[in-house]
N, C-alpha and C positions, 0 to 999 in steps of 0.2 A: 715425279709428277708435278705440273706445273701447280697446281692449288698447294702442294706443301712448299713449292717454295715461294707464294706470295704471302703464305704464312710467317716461314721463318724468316725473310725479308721484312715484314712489319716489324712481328717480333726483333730483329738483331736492328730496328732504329727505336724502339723502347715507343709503339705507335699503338694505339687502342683501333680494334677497326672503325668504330664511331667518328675518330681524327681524321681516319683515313677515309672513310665514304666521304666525309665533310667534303678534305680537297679534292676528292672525285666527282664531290656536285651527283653524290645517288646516296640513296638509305642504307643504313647500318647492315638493314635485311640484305638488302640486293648484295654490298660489301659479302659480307658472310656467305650469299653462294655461290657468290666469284671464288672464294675460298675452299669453298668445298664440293664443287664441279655441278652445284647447281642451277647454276645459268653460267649459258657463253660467256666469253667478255669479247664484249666489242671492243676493233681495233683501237679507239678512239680512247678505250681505257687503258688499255694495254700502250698504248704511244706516252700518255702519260705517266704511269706506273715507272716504264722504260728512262723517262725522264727525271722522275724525281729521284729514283734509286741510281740512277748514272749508271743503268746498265742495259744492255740490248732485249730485244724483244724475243729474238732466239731464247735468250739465255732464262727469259722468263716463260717460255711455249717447251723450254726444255729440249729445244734443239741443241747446245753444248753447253759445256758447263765452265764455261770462262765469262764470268762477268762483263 
C-alpha cells in the first residue's frame, strides 16, 4: 500500500513527519494523512517525495517495487 511505504521511506531516512511536511511546504496534520490514506496526495507532492527519496512515482503509487 502506498501510505506504508511513504512510511517506511521516512522512517528508513531516520525523518520525523513534522521535518518532512516542513520540506513539503504542508502541516504535520496534512503529512500524517498523506500517511494514512487520509487525503489524496497531489501530484505536485508525490513529484517531490519522488525526488527527494531518488525514486519513482510508480514506485511510491505502488505500481512496482523497484525503486
Amino acid at each position: 500500500m502506498t501510505y506504508k511505504r511513504l512510511r517506511d521511506l521516512r522512517e528508513d531516512h531516520d525523518l520525523s513527519q513534522a521535518e518532512l511536511a516542513k520540506f513539503l511546504n504542508v502541516s504535520q496534520r496534512t503529512y500524517s494523512y498523506y500517511e494514512t490514506g487520509g487525503r489524496d496526495i497531489p501530484i505536485q507532492i508525490l513529484i517531490k517525495l519522488a525526488d527527494y527519496y531518488n525514486t519513482s512515482i510508480d514506485y511510491l503509487v505502488n505500481r512496482t517495487n523497484s525503486k
